[in-house]
N, C-alpha and C positions, 0 to 999 in steps of 0.2 A: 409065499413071499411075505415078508415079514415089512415092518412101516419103521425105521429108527430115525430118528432125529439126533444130531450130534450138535452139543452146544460146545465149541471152542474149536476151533480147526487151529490148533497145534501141533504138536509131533504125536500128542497124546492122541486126541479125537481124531487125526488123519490114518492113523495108525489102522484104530477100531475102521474106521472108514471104508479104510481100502478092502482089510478080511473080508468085511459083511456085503460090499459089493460083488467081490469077487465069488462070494456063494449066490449071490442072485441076488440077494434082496435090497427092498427100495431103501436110499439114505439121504438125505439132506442134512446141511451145515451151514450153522448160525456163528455166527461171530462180530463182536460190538463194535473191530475194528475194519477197514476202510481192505483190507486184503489179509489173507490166511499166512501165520508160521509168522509171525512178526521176530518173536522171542528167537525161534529156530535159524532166522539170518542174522540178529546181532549174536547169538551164541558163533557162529563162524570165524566174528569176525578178530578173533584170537586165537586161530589156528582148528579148521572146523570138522577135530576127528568125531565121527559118528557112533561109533562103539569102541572098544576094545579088546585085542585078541587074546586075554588070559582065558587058560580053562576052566571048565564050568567053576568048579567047584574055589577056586581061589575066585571066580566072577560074581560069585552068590557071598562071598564073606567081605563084598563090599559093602551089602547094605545091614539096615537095622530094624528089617522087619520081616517076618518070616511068609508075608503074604506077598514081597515087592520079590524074594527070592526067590519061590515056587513061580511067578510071573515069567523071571529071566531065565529059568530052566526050561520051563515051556516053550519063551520064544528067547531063542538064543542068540548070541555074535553074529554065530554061524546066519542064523534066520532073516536078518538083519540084512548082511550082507546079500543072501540071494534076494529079499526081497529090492533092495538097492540093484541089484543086475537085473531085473524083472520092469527096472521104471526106465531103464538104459543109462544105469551109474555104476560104469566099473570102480572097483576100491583097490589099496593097497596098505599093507601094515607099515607103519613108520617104525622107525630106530627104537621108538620108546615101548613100541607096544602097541600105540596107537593106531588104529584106525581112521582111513579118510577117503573121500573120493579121489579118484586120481588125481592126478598131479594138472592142474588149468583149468578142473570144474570149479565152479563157484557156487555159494552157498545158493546162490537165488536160482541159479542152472539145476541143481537138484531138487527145488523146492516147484519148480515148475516142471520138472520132469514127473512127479509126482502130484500134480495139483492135474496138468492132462492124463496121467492115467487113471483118476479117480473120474474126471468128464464124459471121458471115453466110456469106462464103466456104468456110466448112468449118473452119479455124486452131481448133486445140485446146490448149489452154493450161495448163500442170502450173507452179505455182509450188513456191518451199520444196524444189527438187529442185538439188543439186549435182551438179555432174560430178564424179565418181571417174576415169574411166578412159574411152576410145576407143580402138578397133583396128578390122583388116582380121580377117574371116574366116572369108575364102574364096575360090573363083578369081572369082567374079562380082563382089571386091572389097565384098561386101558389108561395112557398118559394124554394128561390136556395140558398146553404148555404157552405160556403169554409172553410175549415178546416185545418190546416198541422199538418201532422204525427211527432210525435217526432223522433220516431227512424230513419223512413229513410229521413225525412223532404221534404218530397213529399206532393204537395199541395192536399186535397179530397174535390171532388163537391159529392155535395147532391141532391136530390130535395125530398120537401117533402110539404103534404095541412097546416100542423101547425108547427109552430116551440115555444117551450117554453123555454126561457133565463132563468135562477137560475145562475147568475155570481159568486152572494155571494158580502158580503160587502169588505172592505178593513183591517180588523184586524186577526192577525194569520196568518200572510201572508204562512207561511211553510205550513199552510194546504190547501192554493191554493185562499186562498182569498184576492186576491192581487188590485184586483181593477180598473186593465192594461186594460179591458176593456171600459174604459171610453173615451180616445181618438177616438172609434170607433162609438161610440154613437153621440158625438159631432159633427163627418162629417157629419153624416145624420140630422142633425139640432134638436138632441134631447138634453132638458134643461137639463142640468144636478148640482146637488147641490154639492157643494164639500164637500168631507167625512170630517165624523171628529169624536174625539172618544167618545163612550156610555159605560154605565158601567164601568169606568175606576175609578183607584184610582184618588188622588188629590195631586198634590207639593204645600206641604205649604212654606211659607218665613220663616228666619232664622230658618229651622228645625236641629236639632242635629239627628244625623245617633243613638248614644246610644238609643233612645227612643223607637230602634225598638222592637216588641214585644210585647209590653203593652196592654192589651185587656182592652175595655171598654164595659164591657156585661149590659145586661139592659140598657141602656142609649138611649135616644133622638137627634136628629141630627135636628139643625136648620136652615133655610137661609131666612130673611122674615118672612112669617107669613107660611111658610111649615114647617112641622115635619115631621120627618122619626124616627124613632124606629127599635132600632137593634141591632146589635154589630160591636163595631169600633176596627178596629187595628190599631196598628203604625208602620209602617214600616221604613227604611232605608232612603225615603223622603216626608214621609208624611201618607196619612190617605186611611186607604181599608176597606172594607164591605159593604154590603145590603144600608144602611139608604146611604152613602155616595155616590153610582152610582144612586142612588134616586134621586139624588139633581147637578148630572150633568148637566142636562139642562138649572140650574138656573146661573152656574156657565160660560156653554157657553154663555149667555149672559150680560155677566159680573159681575153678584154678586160674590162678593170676602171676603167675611167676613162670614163663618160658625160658628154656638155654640153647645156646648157640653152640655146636660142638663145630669148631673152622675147620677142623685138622680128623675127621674122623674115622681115617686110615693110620692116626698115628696117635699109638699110645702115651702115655702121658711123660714117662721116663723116656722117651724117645725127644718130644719136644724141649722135654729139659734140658738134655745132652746139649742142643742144637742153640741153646741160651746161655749155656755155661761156657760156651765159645766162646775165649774174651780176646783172641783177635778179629772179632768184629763186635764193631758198636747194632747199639740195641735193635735201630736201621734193619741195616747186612742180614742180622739173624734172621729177624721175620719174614725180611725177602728170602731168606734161602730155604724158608718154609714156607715158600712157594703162597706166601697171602700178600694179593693186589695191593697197589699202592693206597688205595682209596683206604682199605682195610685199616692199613698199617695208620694210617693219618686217622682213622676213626679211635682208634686205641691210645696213639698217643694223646688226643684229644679228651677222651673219654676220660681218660683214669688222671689220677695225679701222677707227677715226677717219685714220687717214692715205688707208689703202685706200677709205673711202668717200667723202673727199673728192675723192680726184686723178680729172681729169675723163677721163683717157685709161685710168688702170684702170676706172673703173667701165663704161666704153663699153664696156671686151671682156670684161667682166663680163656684161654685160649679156645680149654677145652668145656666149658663152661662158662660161657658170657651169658649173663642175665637181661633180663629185660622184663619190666615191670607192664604188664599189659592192665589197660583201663576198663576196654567195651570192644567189642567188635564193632567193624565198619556199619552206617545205616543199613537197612533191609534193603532199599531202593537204589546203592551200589551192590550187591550182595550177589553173586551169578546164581543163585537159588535160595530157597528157604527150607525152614523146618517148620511141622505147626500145619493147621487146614481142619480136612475134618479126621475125627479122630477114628484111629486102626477097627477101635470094637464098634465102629458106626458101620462097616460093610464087612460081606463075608470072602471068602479066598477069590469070588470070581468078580470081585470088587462091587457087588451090588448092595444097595442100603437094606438095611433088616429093617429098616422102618415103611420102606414100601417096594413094593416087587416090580421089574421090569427097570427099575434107576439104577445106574451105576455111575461111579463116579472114579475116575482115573489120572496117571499122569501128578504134575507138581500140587495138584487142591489138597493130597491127602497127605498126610503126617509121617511123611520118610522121610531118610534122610543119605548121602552117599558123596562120595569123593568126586572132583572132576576129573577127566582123561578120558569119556565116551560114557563114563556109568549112568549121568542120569538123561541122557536122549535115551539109551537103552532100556531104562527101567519105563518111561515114556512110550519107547514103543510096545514093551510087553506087558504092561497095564493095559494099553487098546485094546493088542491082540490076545488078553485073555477076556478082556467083558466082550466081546465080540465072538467070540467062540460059545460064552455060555449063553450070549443072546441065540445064537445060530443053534444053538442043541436042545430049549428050551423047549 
């Protein structure tokens, strides 16, 4: 029986937790916050699917690293799911694809359903405890690990054969993902990528704050020659939804000019037809191409009386609305990040090349992936792979 210590009881460290329990061996869990899964109950609270049920191989061409891929082939949807029916949380696939507990579980019901089968299993639990400091030492590679208590701010030495890191990235900071662990990382000469924010919305240039609210359902999101398909909102300074935390990445790298396709069932001479209607005013047509009233009032608002009348501007208006983007949203609205420590700092079973028996999992390291279940998934199969190589070591 092996001695692991888990710093971060997340989706990531609970994950590791639970495998390494369930083969026998002893585990404890340290985290700086007041109770476990903080991040994992506000993720819920916007609709709280758990994975999602594409197959493998379109499931792996979610992410952008080929070590977060080989993680989610290992432990798969599938895996996921049984181990959800294992804590007593039936699931079910939504319309979209999506994955969730059934219908009247709630995020904190499966978080506790899981927080007792880890107790059950032997999992010992030290809240209000920060990481200070980890090292090697000894030839057995044993881990010594310093800690300070909250309460009485008294320093705690550890030792233990593994130690597994889930720091969490740096967005939501209230839920403990703050990121403060990085200056630690750095003394020990590990690379680290500076965070920066995923999934966030977008500030566009000369935006008006009235625009907020306007849904663009159905519609296409462009940057390039990507598409995203979704639904967009407008908010108070700019642009939120699915297709648009899609197209972050293109944005971090400086494309700055997004397009709006409203109509992307319908070809361009199609919309035209539907314009050159001159028994109806400008109105009538765009209602009868089926775009909301909000819409149609954002267009006539937007463009000038020339531009809104001409029947061939407004067609690739229509199908091509621009928007001038500034910065993605701060890190600390952002439902994830990019950035941690860097890919060539661990090897495929996520442990540091700079010292043996550390592994580090979950949102600290430098992936990146869409929302709809991808990254609790990639979270749970980062545990349960440094959990397997600690167990076979």
């Amino acid at each position: 029986m092996k001695s692991i210590a888990i710093i971060g009881a997340g989706p990531a460290g609970l994950m590791a937790g639970y495998q390494l329990l369930k083969k026998g061996h002893s585990v404890s869990f340290y985290d700086h916050k007041k109770a476990p899964g903080r991040k994992f109950l506000v993720a819920g609270h916007g609709g709280f699917n758990v994975t999602h049920s594409n197959e493998s191989s379109i499931f792996q061409d979610k992410y952008n690293h080929d070590f977060i891929r080989r993680a989610v082939a290992d432990f798969t949807n599938d895996n996921t799911i049984q181990f959800l029916k294992e804590i007593g949380i039936p699931t079910f696939v939504g319309s979209s694809g999506k994955i969730f507990p059934e219908i009247g579980i709630k995020p904190i019901e499966v978080l506790s359903a899981w927080i007792s089968a880890l107790e059950n299993l032997g999992g010992k639990f030290y809240f209000e405890h920060k990481l200070i400091d980890f090292c090697e030492i000894d030839a057995q590679k044993t881990i010594a690990i310093e800690l300070m208590e909250s309460k009485s701010e008294k320093s705690v030495s550890i030792e233990c054969d593994s130690i597994i890191l889930a720091l969490g990235g740096a967005s939501w900071k209230k839920t403990g993902s703050t990121g403060n662990w990085v200056d630690l990382f750095k003394s020990k000469s590990i690379d680290i990528v500076a965070f920066e924010s995923s999934n966030a919305g977008m500030n566009v240039r000369n935006w008006k704050k009235e625009n907020n609210g306007i849904r663009f359902k159905n519609c296409s999101v462009r940057i390039g020659k990507l598409v995203k398909k979704g639904e967009v909102l407008f908010t108070e300074y700019g642009l939120e939804g699915a297709p648009i935390y899609a197209l972050n990445d293109l944005i971090r790298n400086n494309q700055t000019t997004i397009y709006i396709d409203l109509k992307p069932m319908f070809e361009l001479h199609r919309i035209l037809a539907v314009l050159q209607k001159k028994i109806w005013n400008r109105s009538k047509q765009l209602t009868e191409l089926k775009l909301s009233k909000e819409i149609i009032q954002y267009l006539k608002k937007s463009l000038s009386k020339e531009m809104y009348l001409d029947d061939e501007f407004m067609a690739k208006t229509i199908k091509n609305l621009p928007f001038e983007v500034e910065s993605l949203r701060p890190i600390d609205e952002a439902i994830s990040t990019v950035g941690g420590v860097a890919m060539h700092e661990i090897n495929a079973n996520f442990e540091l090349k700079k010292m043996t028996n550390c592994y580090c999992i979950g949102e600290m390291l430098d992936w990146d992936a869409p929302t709809g279940g991808y990254l609790l998934q990639a979270c749970f199969s980062t545990g349960f792979v440094a959990a397997e190589a600690i167990a076979k070591h």
